[in-house]
N, C-alpha and C positions, 0 to 999 in steps of 0.2 A: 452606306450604313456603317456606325461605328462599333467597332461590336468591341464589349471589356471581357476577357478571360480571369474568371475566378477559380481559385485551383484549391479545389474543395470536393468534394463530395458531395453526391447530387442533392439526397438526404439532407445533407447538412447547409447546402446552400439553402436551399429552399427554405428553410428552419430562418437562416438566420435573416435573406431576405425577408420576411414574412413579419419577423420580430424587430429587426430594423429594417427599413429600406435603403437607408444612408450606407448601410454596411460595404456594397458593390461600390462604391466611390473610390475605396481605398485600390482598386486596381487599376485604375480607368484616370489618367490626367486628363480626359475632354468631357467629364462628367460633372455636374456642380450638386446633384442632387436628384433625387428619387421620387415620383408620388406612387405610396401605396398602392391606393384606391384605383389604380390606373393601371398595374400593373397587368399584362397580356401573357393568359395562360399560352405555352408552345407546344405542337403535337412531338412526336417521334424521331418524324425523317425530317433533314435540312431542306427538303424541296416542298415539303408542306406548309413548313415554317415559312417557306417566303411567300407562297402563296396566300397565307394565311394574311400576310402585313400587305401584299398587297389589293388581297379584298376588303380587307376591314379600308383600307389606304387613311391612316393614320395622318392627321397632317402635321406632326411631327415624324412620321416614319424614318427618315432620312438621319434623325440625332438618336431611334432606339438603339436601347442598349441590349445587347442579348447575351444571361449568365449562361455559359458553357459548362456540361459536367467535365469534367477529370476522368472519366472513365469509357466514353464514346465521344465525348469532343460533341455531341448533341447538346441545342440550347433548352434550358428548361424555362428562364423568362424572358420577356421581353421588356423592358420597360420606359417610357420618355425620358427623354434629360430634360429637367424641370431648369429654368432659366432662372438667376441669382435674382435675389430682388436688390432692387437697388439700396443700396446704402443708406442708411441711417442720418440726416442728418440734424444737427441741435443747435440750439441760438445758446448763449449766454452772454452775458454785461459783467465784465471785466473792467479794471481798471490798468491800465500801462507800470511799471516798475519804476518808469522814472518821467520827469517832465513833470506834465500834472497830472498827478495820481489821484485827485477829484476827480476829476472827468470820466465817464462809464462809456466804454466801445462796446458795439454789438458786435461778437463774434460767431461765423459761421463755423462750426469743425462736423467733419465725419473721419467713415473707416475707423472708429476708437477702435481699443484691443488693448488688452491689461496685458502687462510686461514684467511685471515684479510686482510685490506684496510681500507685507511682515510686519511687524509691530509697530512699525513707526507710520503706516498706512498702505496705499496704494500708487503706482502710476502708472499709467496707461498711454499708450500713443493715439495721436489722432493727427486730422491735416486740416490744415486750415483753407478753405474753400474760396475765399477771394486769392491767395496766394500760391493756396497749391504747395505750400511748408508743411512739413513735418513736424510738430512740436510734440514735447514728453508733457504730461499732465501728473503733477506729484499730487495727492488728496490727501489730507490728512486732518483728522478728528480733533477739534479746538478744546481742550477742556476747561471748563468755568471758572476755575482752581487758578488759574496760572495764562499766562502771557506765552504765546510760539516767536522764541527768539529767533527761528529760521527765518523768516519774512525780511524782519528789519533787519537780518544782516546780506541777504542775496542782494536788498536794496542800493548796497554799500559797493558790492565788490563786481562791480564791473574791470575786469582784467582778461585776457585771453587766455588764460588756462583755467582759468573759472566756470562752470555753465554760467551761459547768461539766463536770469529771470527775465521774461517778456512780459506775464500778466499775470495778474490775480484776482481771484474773484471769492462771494462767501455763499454757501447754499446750505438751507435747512434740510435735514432729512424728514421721514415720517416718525421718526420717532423723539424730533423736536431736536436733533443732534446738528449743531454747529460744525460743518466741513469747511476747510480754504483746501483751494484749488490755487497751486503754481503752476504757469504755463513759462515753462523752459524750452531753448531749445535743446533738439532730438540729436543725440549721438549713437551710432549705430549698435555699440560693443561698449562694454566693461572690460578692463583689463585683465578682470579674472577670466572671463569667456577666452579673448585673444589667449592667455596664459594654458589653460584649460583645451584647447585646441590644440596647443604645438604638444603638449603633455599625451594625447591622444594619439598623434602622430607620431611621436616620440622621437622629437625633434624640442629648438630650441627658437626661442624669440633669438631673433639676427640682434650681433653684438650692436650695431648702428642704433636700431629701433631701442635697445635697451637704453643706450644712451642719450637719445633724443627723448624719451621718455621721460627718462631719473631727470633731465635737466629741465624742464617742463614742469614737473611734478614741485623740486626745490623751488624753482622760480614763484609758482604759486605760494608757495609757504613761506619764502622774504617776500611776496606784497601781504600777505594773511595776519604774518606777524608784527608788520609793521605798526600796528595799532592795537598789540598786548593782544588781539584776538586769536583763540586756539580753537581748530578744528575736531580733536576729540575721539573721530573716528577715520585717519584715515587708514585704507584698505585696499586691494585691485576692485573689489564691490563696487567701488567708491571712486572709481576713478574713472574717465569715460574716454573712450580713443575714437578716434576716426584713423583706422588703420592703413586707408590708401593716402590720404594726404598726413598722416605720420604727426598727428593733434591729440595730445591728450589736454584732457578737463575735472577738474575738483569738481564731486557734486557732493550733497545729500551735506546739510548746515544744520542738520537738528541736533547733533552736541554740540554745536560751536558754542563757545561762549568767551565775552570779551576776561578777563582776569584783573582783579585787582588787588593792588599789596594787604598784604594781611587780611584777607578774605581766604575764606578757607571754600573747597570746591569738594563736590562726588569724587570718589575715587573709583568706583564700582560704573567705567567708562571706558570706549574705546572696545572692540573685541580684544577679544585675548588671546589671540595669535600676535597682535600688534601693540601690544599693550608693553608701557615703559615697567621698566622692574619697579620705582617709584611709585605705581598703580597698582603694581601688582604686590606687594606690599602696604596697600591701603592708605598711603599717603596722600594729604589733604592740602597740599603745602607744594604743589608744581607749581610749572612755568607753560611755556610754549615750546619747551623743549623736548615735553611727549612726543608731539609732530614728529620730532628729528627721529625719534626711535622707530616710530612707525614705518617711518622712509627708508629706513635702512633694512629694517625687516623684508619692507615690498622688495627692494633690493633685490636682496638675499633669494627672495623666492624668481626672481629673473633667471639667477644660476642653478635653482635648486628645483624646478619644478611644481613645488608644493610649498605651503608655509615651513619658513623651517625654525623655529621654536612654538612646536608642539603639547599640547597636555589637555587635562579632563578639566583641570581643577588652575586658578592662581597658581596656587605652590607647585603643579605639576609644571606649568610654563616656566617658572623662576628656577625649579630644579634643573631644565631642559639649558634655558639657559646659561646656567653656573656648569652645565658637563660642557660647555662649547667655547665661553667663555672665562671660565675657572670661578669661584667663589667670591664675591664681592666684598670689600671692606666695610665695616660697619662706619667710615666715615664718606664711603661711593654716593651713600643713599640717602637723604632727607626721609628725617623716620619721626612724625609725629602723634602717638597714637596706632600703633600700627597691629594690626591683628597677626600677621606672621612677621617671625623674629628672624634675623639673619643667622642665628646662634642654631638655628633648628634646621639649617642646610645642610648637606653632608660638605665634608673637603673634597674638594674637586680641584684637578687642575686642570684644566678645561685643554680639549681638544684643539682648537683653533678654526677658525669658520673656514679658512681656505682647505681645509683636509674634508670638512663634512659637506660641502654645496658639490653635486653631483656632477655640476659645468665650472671646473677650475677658473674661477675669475683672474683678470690680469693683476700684475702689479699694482696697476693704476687704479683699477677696479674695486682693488679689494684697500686702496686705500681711503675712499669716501667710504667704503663701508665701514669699514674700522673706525673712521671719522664721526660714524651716526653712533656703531653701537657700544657706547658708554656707559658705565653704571653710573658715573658722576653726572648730573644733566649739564651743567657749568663748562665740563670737559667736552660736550655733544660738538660735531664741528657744525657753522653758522653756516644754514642752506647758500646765503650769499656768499660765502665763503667756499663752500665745495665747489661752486658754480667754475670757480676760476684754475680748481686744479689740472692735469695734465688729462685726464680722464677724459673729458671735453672738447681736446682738442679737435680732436676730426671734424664738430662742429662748424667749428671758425673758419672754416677752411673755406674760401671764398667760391669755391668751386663742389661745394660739398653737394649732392645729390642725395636722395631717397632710393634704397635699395632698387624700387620700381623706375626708378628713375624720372623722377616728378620732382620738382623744387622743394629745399624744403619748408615750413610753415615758417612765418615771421618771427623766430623768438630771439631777433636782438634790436625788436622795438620796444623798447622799455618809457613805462610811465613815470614822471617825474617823481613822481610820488616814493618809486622804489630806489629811486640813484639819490636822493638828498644826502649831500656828505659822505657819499661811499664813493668819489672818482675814482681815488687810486685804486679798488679791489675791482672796481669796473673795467678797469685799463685793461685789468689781467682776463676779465672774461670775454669783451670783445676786443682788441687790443686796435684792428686795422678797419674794423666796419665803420660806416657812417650812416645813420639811420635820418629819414626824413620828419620832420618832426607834425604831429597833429592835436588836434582839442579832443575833449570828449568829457562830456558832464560825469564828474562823479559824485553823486550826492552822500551829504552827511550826515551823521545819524548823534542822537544823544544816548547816553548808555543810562538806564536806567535798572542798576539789580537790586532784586529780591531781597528782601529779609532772609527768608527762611529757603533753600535750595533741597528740596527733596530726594530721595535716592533715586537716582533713574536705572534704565537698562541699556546695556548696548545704543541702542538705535532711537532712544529716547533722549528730548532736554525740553527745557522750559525757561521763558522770560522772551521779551519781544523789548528790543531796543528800537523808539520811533523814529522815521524819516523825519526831520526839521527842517535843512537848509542844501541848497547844492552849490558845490564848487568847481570851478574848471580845471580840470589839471590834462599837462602838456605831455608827450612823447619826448624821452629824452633821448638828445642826439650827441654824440660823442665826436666831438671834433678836434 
């Protein structure tokens, strides 16, 4: 017999068993569950009590559980362990991301379990029942108003530091609400979680992992950038790792938006821990060189533990930054339209990031950061460009291992797409590797923007760019 000790008061067990049954689970790992109605009053003495299960003989006797007072170690219930019911599981008709996305697949998933939620919707994991995969399920509420340009851009960016989109499907609610369902695949952790964990420990992400990361992270934002499209929000939130094989992945595309000259965009985007001074000054007149600032922020928070430009408010973050960075020139910044004036900063002469991040970054280190964190966006250094600095090197190193000592992930198979006309800065980032080269459909999309772009939040964007035509594009191999 398996018996759970709760340490409680007889009184008060009994109270709370009665009020909950489930409540005894929480001391017991061989317990799945309680039924009330079933519950087996217990006399006094322990040799009653077993006489008791043995004349009633229960034919679960063998799985009761029996709560123990705290005060005589006598049991007061007895109760079955109720057996888990099986799993839940749900069809829907889906259509594939890419190939032909006419065509509707029945899919089987169970085990769901919601995993995050916020303004932007929901997603929840589940597994896929022919497969036996893990997939993340994104939901999010279609509104009438406007076009979800997160769809037709996941459809675009098949890359390895990307989530890949697997499927999609549209379902009505009861209240006549239009949801799309993306079926991605499942990454274990956020990098905020990994980050947030050693912060706990009070310890630090391994200099390796940090680096394997940041070059991962740029990598994704020279293929992002490469077609004017800017991400918006990125974050550790936003960023998804597989920490034993040393993979990080860009997720969450609902600010992306592709950028076009003389178009003017939301400023009131991106969080604002990670948010470019240009934003944070209300400027309508970026580039894709937001990204750059955000990169270097996550950076920052590698050595630092925590975000480190801080504040309640815009101007609070812009002040945090001008005390680290010193005060900006009124010609750093494209100011068109701007609700906070440069002129309304205090003089500062800024600390220096290498004195305020709590894990003294190297030389090397602190020189891609200094690289991202510019006031000028023009001045930002080009992700493909840090890729090849000294920082990186341990990478290349043909022999280079995962702290655990596992291989590390493929990131010097590069898609053709991202080496056009960049050989010589390529030279400098893999110098001696030779990569094999492969196909891989990447389809194309046509941009189609808005009139009118309304104010969003954080975690909000609007407009859907359609899939039209697919093209083959190759691995490039450096020979």
């Amino acid at each position: 017999m398996r018996i759970s000790r709760c340490f409680e008061e007889r009184s008060i067990q009994r109270e709370r068993c009665r009020n909950n049954p489930n409540f005894c689970d929480t001391r017991s790992s061989t317990v799945s569950g309680f039924q009330h109605k079933n519950r087996y009053v217990l006399s006094s003495s322990r040799r009653n009590w077993m006489d008791y299960l043995q004349k009633n003989k229960a034919k679960d006797r063998k799985t009761m559980i029996a709560i123990l007072s705290t005060t005589n170690a006598m049991p007061i219930y007895a109760v079955p362990q109720v057996a888990r019911p099986p799993p839940e599981i749900f069809t829907v008709k889906a259509r594939p991301a890419y190939g032909n996305v006419d065509r509707e697949i029945e899919l089987q998933l169970t085990n769901s379990k919601i995993i995050g939620n916020g303004s932007f919707g929901t997603v929840f994991m589940a597994e896929l029942c022919a497969t036996n995969e893990t997939v993340a399920i994104k939901k999010v509420c279609i509104d009438a108003r406007y076009k979800n340009r997160e769809l037709g851009i996941m459809k675009r960016l098949q890359h390895p530091n990307i989530v890949r989109l697997m499927y999609f499907y549209y379902e009505r609610t009861v209240k006549d609400e239009e949801m799309l369902y993306m079926m991605m695949e499942f990454m274990p952790k956020t990098l905020h979680q990994v980050l947030r964990e050693h912060t706990k420990n009070q310890t630090f992400l391994s200099s390796f992992h940090t680096k394997l990361y940041t070059f991962q992270l740029l990598r994704a934002l020279a293929f992002i950038h490469t077609d004017n499209l800017v991400h918006r929000d990125i974050k550790p939130q936003n960023l998804l790792v597989d920490h034993e094989i040393g993979v990080l992945k860009v997720c969450d595309f609902g600010s992306a938006k592709f950028l076009e000259k003389d178009r003017e965009n939301v400023s009131y985007i991106c969080s604002r821990y990670y948010r470019a001074p240009e934003l944070l000054l209300c400027c309508n007149n970026y580039g894709v060189n937001i990204d750059v600032w955000s990169a270097g922020a996550v950076l920052c928070e590698f050595f630092h533990d925590t975000p480190l430009f801080l504040g309640t408010s815009s101007a609070g973050v812009l002040i945090t930054i001008a005390s680290i960075l010193g005060k900006p020139q009124i010609d750093d910044i494209p100011q068109k339209r701007p609700t906070i004036s440069l002129s309304q900063l205090p003089d500062l002469p800024g600390i220096g990031i290498a004195k305020v991040l709590n894990r003294r970054p190297s030389g090397n280190a602190l020189q891609v950061i200094q690289g991202f964190l510019k006031y000028s966006p023009s001045q930002r250094m080009d992700p493909l460009e840090a890729l090849a600095l000294p920082y990186f090197d341990d990478l290349r190193n043909p022999s280079a291992k995962l702290p655990n000592g596992a291989p590390l992930p493929p990131i010097f198979e590069w898609y053709e797409k991202e080496v056009v006309n960049k050989s010589d800065i390529l030279r400098k980032i893999f110098p001696s590797r030779k990569e094999s080269v492969a196909t891989i459909e990447v389809p194309a999309i046509t941009i189609e923007p808005l009139d009118v772009e309304p104010k969003l939040s954080d975690e909000n964007a609007i407009g859907e760019p359609r899939s039209k035509q697919k093209k083959t594009k190759k691995l490039f191999s450096l020979n």
